[in-house]
C-alpha positions as protocol buffer text, in pm:
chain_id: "A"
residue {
  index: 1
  type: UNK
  ca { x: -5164 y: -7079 z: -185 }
}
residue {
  index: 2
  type: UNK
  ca { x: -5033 y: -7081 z: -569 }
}
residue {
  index: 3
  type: UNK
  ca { x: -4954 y: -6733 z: -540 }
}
residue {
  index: 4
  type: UNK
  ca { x: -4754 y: -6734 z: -163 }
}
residue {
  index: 5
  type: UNK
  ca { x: -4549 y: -7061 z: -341 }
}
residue {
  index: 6
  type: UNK
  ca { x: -4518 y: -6872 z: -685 }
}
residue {
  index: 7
  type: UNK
  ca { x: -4397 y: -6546 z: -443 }
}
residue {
  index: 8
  type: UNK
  ca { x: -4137 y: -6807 z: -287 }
}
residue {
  index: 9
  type: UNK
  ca { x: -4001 y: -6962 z: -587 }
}
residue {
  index: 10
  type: UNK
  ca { x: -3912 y: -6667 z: -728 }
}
residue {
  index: 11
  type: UNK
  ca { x: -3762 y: -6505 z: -424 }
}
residue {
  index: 12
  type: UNK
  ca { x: -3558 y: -6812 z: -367 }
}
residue {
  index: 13
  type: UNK
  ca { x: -3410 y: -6805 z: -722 }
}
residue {
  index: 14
  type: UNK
  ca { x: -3331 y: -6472 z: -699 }
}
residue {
  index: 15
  type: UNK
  ca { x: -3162 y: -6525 z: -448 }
}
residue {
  index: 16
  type: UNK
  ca { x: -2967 y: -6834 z: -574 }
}
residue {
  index: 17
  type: UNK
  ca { x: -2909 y: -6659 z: -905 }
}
residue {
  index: 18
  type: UNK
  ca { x: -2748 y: -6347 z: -756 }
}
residue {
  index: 19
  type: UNK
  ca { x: -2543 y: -6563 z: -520 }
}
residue {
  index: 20
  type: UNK
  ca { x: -2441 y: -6719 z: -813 }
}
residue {
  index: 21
  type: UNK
  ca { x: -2322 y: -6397 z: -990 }
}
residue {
  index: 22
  type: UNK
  ca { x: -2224 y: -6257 z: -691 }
}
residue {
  index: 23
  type: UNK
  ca { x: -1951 y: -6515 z: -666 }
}
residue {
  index: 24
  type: UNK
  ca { x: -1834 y: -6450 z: -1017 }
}
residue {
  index: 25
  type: UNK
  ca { x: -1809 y: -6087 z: -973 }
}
residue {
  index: 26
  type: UNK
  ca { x: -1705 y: -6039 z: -637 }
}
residue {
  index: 27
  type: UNK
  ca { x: -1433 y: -5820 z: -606 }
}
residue {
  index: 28
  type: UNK
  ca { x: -1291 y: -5995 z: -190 }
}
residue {
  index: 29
  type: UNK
  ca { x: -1233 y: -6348 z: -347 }
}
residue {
  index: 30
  type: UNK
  ca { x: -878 y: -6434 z: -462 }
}
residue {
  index: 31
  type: UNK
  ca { x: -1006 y: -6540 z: -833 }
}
residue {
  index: 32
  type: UNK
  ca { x: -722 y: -6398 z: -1075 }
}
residue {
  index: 33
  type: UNK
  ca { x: -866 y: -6131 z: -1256 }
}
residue {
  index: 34
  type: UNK
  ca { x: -845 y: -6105 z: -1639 }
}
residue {
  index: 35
  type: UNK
  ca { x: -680 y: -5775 z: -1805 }
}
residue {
  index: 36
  type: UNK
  ca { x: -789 y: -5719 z: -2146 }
}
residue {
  index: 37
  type: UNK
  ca { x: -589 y: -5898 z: -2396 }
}
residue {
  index: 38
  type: UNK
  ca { x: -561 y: -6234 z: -2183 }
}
residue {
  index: 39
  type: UNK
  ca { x: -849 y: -6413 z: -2363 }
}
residue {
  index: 40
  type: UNK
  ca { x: -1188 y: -6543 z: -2253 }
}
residue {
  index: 41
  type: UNK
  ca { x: -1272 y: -6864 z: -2050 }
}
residue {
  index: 42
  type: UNK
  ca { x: -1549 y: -7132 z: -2123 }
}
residue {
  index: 43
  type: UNK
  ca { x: -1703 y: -7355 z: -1836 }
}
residue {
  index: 44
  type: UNK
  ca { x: -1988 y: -7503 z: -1671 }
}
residue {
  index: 45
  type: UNK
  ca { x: -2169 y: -7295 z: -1462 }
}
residue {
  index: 46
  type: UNK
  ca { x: -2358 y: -7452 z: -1155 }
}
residue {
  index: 47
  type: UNK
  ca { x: -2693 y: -7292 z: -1168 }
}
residue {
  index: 48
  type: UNK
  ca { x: -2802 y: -7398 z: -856 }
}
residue {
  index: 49
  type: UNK
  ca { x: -3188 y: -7237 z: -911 }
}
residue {
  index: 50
  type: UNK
  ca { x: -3198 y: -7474 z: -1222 }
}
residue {
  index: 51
  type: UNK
  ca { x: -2978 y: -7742 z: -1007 }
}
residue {
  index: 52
  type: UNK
  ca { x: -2814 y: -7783 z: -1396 }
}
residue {
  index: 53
  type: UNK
  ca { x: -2488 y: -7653 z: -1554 }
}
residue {
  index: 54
  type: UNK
  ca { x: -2517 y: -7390 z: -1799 }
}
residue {
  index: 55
  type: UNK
  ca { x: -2235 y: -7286 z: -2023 }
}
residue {
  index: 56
  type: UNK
  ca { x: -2096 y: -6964 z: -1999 }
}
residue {
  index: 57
  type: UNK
  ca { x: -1800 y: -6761 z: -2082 }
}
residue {
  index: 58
  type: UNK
  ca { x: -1664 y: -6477 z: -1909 }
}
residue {
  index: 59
  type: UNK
  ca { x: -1414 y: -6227 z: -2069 }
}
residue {
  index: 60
  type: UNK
  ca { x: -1140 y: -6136 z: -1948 }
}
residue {
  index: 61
  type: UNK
  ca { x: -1005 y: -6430 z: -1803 }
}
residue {
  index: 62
  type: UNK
  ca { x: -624 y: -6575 z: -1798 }
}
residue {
  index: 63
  type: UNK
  ca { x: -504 y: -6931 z: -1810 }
}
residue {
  index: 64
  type: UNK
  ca { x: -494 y: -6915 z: -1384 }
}
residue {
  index: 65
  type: UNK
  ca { x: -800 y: -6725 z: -1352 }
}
residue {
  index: 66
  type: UNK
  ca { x: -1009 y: -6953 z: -1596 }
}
residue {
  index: 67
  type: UNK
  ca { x: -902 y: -7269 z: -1425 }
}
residue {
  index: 68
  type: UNK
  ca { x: -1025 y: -7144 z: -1069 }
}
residue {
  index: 69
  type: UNK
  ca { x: -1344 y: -7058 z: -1241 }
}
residue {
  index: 70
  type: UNK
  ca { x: -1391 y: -7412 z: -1384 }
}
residue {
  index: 71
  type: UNK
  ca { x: -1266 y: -7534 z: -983 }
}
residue {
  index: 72
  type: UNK
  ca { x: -1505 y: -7304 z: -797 }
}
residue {
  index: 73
  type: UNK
  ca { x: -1778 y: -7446 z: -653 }
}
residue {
  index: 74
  type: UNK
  ca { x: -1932 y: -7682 z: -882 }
}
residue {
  index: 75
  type: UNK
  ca { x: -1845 y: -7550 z: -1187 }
}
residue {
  index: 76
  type: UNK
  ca { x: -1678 y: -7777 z: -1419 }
}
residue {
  index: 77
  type: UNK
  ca { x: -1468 y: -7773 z: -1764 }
}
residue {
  index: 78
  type: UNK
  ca { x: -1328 y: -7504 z: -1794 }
}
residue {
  index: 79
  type: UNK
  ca { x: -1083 y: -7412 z: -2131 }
}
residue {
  index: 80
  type: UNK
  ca { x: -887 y: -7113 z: -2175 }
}
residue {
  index: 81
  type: UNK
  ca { x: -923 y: -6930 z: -2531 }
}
residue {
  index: 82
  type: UNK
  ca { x: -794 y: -6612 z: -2675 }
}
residue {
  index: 83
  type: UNK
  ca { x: -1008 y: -6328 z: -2777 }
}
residue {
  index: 84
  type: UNK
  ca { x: -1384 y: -6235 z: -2683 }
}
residue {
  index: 85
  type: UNK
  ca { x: -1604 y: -6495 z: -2613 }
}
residue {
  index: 86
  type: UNK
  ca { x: -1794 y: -6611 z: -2916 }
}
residue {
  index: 87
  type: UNK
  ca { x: -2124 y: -6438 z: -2920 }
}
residue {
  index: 88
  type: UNK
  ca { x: -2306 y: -6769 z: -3155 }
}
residue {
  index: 89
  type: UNK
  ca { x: -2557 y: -6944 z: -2993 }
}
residue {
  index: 90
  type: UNK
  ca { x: -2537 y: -6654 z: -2664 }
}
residue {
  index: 91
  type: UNK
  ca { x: -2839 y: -6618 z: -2479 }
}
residue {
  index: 92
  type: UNK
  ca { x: -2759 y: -6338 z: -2228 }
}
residue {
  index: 93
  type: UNK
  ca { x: -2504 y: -6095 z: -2173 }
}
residue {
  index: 94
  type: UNK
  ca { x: -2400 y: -5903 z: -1831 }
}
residue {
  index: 95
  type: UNK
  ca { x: -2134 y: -5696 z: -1855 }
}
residue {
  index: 96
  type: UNK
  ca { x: -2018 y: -5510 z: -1561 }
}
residue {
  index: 97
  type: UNK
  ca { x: -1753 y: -5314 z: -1737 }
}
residue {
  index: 98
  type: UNK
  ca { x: -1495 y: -5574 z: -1558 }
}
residue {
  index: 99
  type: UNK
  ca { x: -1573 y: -5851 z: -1696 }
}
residue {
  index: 100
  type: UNK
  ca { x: -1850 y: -5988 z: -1966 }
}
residue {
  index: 101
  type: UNK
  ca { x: -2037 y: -6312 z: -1891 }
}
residue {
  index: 102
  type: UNK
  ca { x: -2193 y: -6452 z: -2179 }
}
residue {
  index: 103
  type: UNK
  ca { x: -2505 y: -6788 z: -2099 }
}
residue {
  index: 104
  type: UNK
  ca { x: -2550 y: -7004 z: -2348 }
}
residue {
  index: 105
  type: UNK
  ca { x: -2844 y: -7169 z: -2215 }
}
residue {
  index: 106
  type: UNK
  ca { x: -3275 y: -7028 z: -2232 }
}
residue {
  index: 107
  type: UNK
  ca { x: -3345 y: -7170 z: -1893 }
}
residue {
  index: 108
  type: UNK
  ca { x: -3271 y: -6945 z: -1550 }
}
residue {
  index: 109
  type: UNK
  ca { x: -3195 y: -6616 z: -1781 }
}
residue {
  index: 110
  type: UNK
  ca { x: -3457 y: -6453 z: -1567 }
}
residue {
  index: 111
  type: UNK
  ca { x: -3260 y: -6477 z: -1275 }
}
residue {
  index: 112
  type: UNK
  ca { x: -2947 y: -6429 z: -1393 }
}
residue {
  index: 113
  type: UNK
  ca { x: -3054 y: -6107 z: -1579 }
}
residue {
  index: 114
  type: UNK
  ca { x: -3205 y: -5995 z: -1185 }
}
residue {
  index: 115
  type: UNK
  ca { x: -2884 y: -6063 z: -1064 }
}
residue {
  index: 116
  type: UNK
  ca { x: -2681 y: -5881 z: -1334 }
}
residue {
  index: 117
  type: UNK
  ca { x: -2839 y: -5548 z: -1234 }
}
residue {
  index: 118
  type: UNK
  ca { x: -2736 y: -5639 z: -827 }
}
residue {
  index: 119
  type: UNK
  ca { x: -2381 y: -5633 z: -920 }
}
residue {
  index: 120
  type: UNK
  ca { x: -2415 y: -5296 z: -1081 }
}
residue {
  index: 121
  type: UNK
  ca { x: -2432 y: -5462 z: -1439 }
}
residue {
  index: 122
  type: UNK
  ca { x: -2579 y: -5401 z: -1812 }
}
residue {
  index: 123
  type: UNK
  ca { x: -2752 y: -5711 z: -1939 }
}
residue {
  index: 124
  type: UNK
  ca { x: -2868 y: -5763 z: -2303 }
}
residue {
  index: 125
  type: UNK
  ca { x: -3017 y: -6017 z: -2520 }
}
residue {
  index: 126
  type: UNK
  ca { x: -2769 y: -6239 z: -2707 }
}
């Protein structure tokens, strides 16, 4: 029985986790998309397999762009800043050659990293 609900966990937070992604990455929403040079955006990341925010970055975002992400779902806080996103204290990186999203938080990196590789993505270690 520990194994079947071990089995299910993990296929359920997969599957949250690449939702999750998906979302960010998806190229039929109507998110502005960032162009290099228009800065990086810092918000609160529902992670619904955690049912917690993490904070994240992603790079390239612009002023419009960064406040959808931080309107989106149940994200929250988002703040507009110019440059890369600073790399201290980063956890995770997936970078999809689009766009960078850099976690800030240990917990649900597992998932995440699954879900980086769906959406055609490098991940690395922060």
């Amino acid at each position: 029985m520990t194994t079947i609900y071990k089995c299910t966990v993990l296929l359920a937070g997969l599957m949250l986790s690449t939702l999750a992604i998906a979302g960010l990455h998806s190229e039929g929403d109507d998110l502005p998309k960032g162009e290099p040079g228009d800065g990086h955006c810092m918000f609160n990341l529902q992670n619904l397999m955690m049912d917690e925010s993490m904070k994240t970055c992603q790079e390239h975002a612009n002023p419009e762009g960064c406040a959808t992400l931080g309107s989106t779902d149940d994200n929250s806080d988002a703040v507009h800043g110019e440059g890369a996103c600073p790399m201290e204290g980063a956890k995770g990186v997936c970078d999809t050659g689009e766009i960078k999203l850099v976690y800030y938080a240990e917990e649900g990196l597992g998932g995440l990293e699954i879900g980086c590789g769906f959406q055609g993505g490098d991940w690395s270690d922060g």
